[in-house]
N, C-alpha and C positions, 0 to 999 in steps of 0.2 A: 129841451126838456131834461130835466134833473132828475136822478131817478130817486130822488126823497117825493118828485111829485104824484105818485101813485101812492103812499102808506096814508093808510088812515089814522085820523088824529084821535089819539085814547082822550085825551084833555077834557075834552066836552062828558065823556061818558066816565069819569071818575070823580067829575065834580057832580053828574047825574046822581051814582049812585053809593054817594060816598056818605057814611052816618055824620048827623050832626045833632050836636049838642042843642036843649032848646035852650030861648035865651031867659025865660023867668027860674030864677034862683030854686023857687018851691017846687018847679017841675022838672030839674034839675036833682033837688034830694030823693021826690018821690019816685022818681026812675031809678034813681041809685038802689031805691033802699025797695023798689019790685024787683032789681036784677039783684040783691043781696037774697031778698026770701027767693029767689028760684031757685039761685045756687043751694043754699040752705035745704031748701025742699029735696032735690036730687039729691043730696047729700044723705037726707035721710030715709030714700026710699033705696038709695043704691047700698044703706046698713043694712032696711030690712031685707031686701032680699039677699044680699048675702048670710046673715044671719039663717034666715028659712031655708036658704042652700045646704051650710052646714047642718043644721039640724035635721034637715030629710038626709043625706048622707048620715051621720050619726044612729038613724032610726034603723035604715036601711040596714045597713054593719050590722044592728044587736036584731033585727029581725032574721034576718040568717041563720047568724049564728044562735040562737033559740032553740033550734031542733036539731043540730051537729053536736055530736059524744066527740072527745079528743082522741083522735086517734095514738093508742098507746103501744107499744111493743110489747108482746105476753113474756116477751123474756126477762123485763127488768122488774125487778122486785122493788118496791118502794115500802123503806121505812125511815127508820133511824138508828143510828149506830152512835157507841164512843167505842175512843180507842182503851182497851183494856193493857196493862201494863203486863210484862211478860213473867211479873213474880205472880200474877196472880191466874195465871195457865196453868193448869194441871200438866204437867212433865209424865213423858209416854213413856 
């Protein structure tokens, strides 16, 4: 006895379970064009919810920050300045 005599033959179970093509033409496109709109359909469900992701994120962010004052240092003075030329300083 050979020892190829105990493995099992896949052969039989690939032609079992292996996709085929049908053989009328029409049923043939119409299968194309149901595996076309599925793709398509995922397509557009997998935008909107990304879409609805980023916009509940976006919501979220400005809903926070709604009721947060900017935290600012009391020391720094905000205004505006130019620079003054030194003839026009009063001399001490």
């Amino acid at each position: 006895m050979t020892a190829f005599a105990h493995r099992f033959d896949f052969q039989q179970f690939r032609s079992a379970f292996a996709p085929r093509k049908p053989r009328s033409t029409w049923l043939r496109v119409l299968l194309g064009l149901v595996g076309v709109a599925v793709l398509v359909a995922l397509v557009a469900v997998s935008v909107v919810v990304g879409v609805a992701m980023i916009s509940a994120g976006l919501l979220i962010r400005l809903w926070k920050k709604r009721d947060k004052r900017v935290a600012r240092d009391p020391r720094v003075v905000d205004a505006e300045y130019r620079v003054v030329s030194k003839q026009a300083l009063p001399s001490a």
